[in-house]
C-alpha positions, 0 to 999 in steps of 0.5 A, a space after each residue: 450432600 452428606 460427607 462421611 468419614 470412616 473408621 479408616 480417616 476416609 472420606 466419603 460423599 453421599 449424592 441422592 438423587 431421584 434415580 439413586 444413590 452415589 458414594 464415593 470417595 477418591 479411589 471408588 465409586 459406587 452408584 445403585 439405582 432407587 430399585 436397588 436401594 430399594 430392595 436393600 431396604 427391604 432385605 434389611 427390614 425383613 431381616 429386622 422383622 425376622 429377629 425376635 426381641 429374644 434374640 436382641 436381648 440374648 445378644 446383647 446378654 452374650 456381649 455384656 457378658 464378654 465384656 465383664 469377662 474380659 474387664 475381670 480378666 483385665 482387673 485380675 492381670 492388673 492385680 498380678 503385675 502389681 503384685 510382681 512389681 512392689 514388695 508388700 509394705 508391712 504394718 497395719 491395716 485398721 477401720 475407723 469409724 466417724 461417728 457422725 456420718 456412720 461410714 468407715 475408712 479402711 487404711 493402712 499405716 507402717 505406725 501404730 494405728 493410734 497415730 493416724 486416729 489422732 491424725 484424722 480426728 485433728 480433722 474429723 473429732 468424731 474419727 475412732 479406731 474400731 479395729 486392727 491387724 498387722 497386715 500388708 498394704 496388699 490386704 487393704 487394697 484387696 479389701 477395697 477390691 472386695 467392698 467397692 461396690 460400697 465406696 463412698 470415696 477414697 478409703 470411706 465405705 458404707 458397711 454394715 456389722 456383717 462387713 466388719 465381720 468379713 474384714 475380721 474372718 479375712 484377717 483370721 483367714 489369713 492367721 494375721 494377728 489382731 491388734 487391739 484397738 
């Protein structure tokens, strides 16, 4: 005998048995007969049969696309609130490269770049700084945002020239000055 709980912690008991099926829990109870059960099953199967792979598949498309709709919405008020909460940190936002694995490291700083490249190649010696602009801790989170999809982890990325290239026209978009690196 099959015991089920719902989505409101309430449990119910499942009695099968050759003249039907019963359901109940401790308010209610409700019996159908194997006919009734029966024609349930194929009012079910015929509406199963009815429904096209299409219509699966549109369905699912529309629920896919609602969800990413409501997530970038989500992502979007998350980026305002966080904007409304903090005052921008000012300083400087760099890409260093490591030599040895090809992948870069967005930052930011409130010292000289420099500083924290010599910091990371205590750690790493092949680190070196490509380039840098004065900037706000916001411009690297929002250029995290824009190359996620190439995170390797933290603030390491798989970029290619053309990326570089985006960071360098998001900096001049912005009129924010170029450091020398």
């Amino acid at each position: 005998m099959p015991i089920v709980r719902d989505n409101r912690d309430e449990l119910f008991l499942f009695v099968f048995s050759p003249e039907g099926i019963s359901i109940s829990n401790q308010n209610t109870r409700l019996m159908a007969t194997r006919a009734e059960v029966e024609k349930l099953k194929s009012v079910c199967e015929q509406y199963l049969q009815e429904l096209t792979d299409g219509d699966i598949a549109e369905s699912h498309q529309q629920q896919k696309e609602a969800w990413r709709l409501e997530c970038e919405e989500q992502e979007e008020a998350i980026r305002q609130l966080r904007s409304t909460l903090t005052e921008p940190k000012k300083g400087n936002v760099y890409v260093m490269l490591n030599a040895k694995n090809g992948h870069y490291k967005i930052g930011f700083t409130t010292k000289e770049p420099k500083f924290r490249e010599q910091t990371l190649q205590s750690q790493e010696p092949e680190v070196q700084l490509i380039k840098a602009w004065i900037g706000t801790d916001q411009d690297e989170i929002e250029l995290h945002e824009i190359f996620r999809a190439k995170r390797i982890r933290g603030e390491w990325f798989s970029l290619r020239k053309n990326d570089l290239t985006k960071i360098e026209n998001y900096f001049k978009s912005n009129a924010l000055e170029t450091k020398n690196a």
